[in-house]
C-alpha angles and dihedrals in degrees: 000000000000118000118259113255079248085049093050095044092046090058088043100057083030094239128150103290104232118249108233116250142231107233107247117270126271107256115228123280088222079049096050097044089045091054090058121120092216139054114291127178135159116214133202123235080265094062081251116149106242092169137010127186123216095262095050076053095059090042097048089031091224129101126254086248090055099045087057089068090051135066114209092253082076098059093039144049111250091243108062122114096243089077084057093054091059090047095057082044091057095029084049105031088215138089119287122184126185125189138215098018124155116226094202119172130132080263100062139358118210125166127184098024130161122210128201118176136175136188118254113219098200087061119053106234090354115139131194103216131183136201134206113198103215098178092089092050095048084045094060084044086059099040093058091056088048088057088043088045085044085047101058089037085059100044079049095054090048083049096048099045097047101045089024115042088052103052089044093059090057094044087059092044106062088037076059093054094033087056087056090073109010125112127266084265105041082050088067091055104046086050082059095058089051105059094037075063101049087040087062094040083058098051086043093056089046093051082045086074086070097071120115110260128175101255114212112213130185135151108317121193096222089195101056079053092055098049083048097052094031077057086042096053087037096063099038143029085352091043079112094050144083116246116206121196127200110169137172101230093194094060112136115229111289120230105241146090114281097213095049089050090047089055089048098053092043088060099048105043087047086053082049097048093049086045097055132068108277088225100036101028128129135179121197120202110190143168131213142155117246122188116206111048107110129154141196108247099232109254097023146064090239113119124196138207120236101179090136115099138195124195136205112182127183137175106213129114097292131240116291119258088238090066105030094093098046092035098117089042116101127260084029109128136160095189122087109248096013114132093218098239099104104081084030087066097041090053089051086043083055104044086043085068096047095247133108142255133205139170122212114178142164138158093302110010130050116177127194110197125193124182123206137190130238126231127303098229130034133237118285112240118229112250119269110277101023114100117234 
């Protein structure tokens, strides 16, 4: 057998001659679907679970262990397109794929998801399917034209407190002097001047809030926030309503101001308590810890966790379909009378924190979530030898 041109070269420079070499093993299939960063299962003819990745796990929130004992049916309505989607896969024997499609049960709510399945030869009528969860994506997509909503809100209120504040001050002013020697009619009018301006001073000042502030942020216990707002609504415009609480005892610290996320929760559990029935209302606060949320810190390569949640549940009549996706914009507003700026200033409070806000309501049940992250920097661990 004739030498290899590197063989050849190798003798020619006298350098070692390379041994030949097996090529590298084929890793697992099981190995390779485990390893992957979305949701993988593989289905029987029957829609059974007969495998579940960790991240199907995490999507599904059940355990491989546990999914073997479902089919999908009983995780989703019969109805839903994804079944449509398995039965292209078996009639066609080839991959089928659909986008955007909601998997939507009292078990679990997705929105946004693409499904790709493909048929399993090994396995009559068995079929690998994966799942990309595109909620989160559409979230931070939200999220960006919040900051660019909080943004222009912000550039407004400097606008309007520098053009507006000072022009204000003279026009009541001179009502104040007109009033002096003006008629008992002519009085009435120059009070109303007065109070249209001190209505727009008020809405100045509460655009005000907008402005862009340096936000200190240090270890926050959310718990400890929520007790304080659950006594504050208790006491005072929920005194007539009924105050669940589901928390997650074993929550590390969250990274955030505690008087910006009091103002937050305040807000939103107000907005709750206006939103449900005065007699049969009830309002949740809960706590969890959620994996998976992770997003890019503007300017930089850094990327942060924000695996910490914070729930407000309410059971009122929901928020309608027209306002859901400008409802953190400002000027937005479902109440009669409300000037739209209250939800506007919680989603600026929250990026300003560097966390994130969604809304997820339907007839019944409307959730504000919001996710959090947890400190920069872990605990320091006492010295070996000296007890903590």
């Amino acid at each position: 057998m004739r030498p290899s041109a590197l063989t050849r070269a190798a003798r020619a420079l006298r350098l070692p001659v390379p041994l030949p070499t097996s090529p590298p093993p084929v890793p697992d299939s099981v190995a390779v679907l485990g390893a992957l960063p979305i949701a993988a299962v593989v289905l029987d003819a029957q829609d059974r679970f007969r495998f579940a990745n960790p991240a199907a796990e995490l999507f599904f929130q059940h355990s491989a262990a546990s999914l073997q004992s479902y089919t999908l049916r009983d995780l989703l309505p019969p109805d839903n397109r994804l079944f449509s989607v398995l039965a292209q896969v078996r009639l066609h024997d080839a991959p089928v794929s659909d986008h955007d499609l909601a998997l939507e049960s009292p078990r679990m709510r997705r929105l946004g998801v693409a499904a790709h399945g493909a048929p399993l030869p090994e396995m009559p009528g068995g079929v690998v399917l994966t799942l990309q969860d595109g909620s989160t994506a559409q979230m931070l997509d939200r999220q960006l034209n919040f900051r660019g909503a909080a943004r222009s809100a912000s550039a407004m209120a400097e606008m309007l407190a520098h053009e507006v504040k000072n022009p204000l001050s003279g026009i009541r002013g001179a009502a104040q002097l007109l009033e002096q020697g003006a008629s008992e009619g002519d009085r009435e009018l120059c009070q109303l001047i007065q109070d249209e301006v001190d209505r727009i001073r008020n809405l100045v000042e509460r655009m005000d809030m907008f402005s862009e502030r340096p936000v200190e942020q240090a270890e926050v216990n959310i718990h400890e926030v929520l007790d304080h707002v659950r006594r504050i609504a208790l006491s005072g415009f929920a005194a007539h309503l009924r105050i669940n609480q589901d928390y997650d005892p074993s929550l590390p610290p969250v990274w955030g101001n505690r008087d910006l996320l009091v103002q937050i929760l305040l807000n939103l559990v107000k907005n709750a308590a206006e939103a449900v029935d005065p007699r049969e209302g009830e309002i949740s606060l809960a706590t969890a810890y959620h994996h998976g949320v992770r997003i890019a810190v503007p300017g930089s390569q850094e990327r942060v966790d924000l695996p910490l949640q914070v729930i407000v549940r309410d059971n009122g009549p929901g928020i309608p379909e027209s306002v859901r996706a400008t409802l953190f914009e400002p000027f937005v507003s479902t109440k009669r009378g409300g000037q739209g700026l209250g939800l506007a200033l919680v989603a600026k409070l929250v990026a300003d924190q560097g966390a994130l806000i969604e809304c997820d309501s339907r007839p019944g049940r409307t959730s504000f979530r919001i996710s959090l992250p947890t400190s920069p920097t872990p605990p320091r661990r006492p010295p070996t030898g000296v007890s903590a």
